[in-house]
C-alpha positions in Angstrom: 0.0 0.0 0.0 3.0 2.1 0.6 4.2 1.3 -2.5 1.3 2.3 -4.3 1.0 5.9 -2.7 4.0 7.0 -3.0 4.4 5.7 -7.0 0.7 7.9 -6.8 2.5 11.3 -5.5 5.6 11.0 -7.8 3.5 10.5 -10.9 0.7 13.3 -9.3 4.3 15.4 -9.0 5.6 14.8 -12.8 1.9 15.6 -14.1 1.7 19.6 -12.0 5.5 19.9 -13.0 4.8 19.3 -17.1 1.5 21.0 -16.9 3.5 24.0 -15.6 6.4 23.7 -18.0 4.1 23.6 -20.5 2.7 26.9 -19.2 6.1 28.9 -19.1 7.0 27.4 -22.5 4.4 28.8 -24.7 5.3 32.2 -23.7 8.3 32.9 -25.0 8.6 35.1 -27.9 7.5 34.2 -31.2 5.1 31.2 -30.2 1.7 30.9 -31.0 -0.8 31.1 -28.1 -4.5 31.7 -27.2 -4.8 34.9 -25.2 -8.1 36.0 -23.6 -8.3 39.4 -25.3 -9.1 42.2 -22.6 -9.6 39.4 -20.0 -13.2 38.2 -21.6 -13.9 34.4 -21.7 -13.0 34.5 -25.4 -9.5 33.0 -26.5 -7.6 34.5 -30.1 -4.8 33.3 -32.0 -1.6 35.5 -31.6 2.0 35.4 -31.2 3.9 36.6 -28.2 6.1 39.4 -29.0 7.2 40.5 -25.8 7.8 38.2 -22.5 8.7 40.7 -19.4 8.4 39.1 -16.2 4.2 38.5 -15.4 3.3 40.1 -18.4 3.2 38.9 -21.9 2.8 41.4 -25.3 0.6 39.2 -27.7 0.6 40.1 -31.8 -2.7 38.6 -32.5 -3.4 36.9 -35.6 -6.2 40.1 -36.5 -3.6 42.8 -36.4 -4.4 43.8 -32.9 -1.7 43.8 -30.3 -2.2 43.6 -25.7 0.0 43.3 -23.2 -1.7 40.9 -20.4 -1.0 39.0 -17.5 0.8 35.3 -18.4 -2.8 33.5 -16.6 -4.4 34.8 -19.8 -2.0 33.3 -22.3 -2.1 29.4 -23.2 -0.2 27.5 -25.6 -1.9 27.7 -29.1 -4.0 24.0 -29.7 -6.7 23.8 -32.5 -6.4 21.2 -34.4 -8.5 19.9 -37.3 -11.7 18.9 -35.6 -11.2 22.0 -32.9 -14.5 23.9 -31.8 -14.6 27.7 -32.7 -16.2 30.4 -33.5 -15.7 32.4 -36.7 -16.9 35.5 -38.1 -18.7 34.2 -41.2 -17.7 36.3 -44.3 -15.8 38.6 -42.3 -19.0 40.2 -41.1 -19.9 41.3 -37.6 -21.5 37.9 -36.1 -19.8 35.1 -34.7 -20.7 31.2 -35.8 -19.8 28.2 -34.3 -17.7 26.1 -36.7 -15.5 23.3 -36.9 -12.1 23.4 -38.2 -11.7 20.6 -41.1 -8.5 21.9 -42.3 -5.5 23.8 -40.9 -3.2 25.9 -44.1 0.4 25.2 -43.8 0.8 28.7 -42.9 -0.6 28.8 -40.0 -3.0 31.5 -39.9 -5.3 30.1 -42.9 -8.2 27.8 -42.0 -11.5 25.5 -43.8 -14.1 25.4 -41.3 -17.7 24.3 -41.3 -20.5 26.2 -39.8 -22.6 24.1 -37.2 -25.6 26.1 -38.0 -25.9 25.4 -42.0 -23.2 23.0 -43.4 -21.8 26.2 -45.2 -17.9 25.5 -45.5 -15.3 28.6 -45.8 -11.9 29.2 -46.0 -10.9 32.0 -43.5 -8.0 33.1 -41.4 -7.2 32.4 -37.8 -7.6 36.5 -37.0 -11.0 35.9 -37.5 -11.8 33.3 -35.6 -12.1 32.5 -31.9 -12.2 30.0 -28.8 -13.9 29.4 -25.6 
């Protein structure tokens, strides 16, 4: 039983140290994060271009740039199949979609709208997470 606890607390131990370091790591400069713009519940595809301390400088993906505290910065992870929500046709309403494909780019997405089937190709800056 002894045994069993304490192989329990080292792996409990090596899981809070890589979630951390996993943390730290995407905030260096020039990786690609989600960043809660303005501290809403919303995450946005960016880039971090400054790293001082507590505070990170994000360049996101839509042109717009914030400086925020690191708790509001996480590594960047959609995927194909990721949940999002887009602005359809670059207009002024958001749309839950699915991504189906991810541009070797980077920044260039397909995603299908949950609503009506519609596929479109868009770009990351337009797009968002919860």
């Amino acid at each position: 039983m002894r045994a069993m606890n304490k192989i329990l607390m080292i792996s409990l131990a090596a899981a809070l140290t890589l979630m951390a370091s996993s943390q730290l790591g995407a905030q260096q400069r020039g990786d690609w994060v989600l960043a809660q713009w303005r501290g809403g519940e919303f995450w946005f595809p960016g880039v971090v271009d400054v790293r001082e301390g507590n505070a990170v400088t994000i360049a996101y993906d839509d042109g717009t740039r914030e400086t925020l505290p690191v708790k509001s910065v996480r590594p960047y992870t959609w995927t194909e199949g990721s949940r999002i929500e887009c602005l359809w046709a670059g207009g002024k309403e958001w749309y839950a979609a699915r991504i189906t494909k991810m541009g070797k780019d980077g920044s260039s997405i397909d995603v299908i709208y949950d609503a009506d089937g519609v596929y479109e190709q868009t770009r990351t800056g337009a797009c968002r997470s919860r």
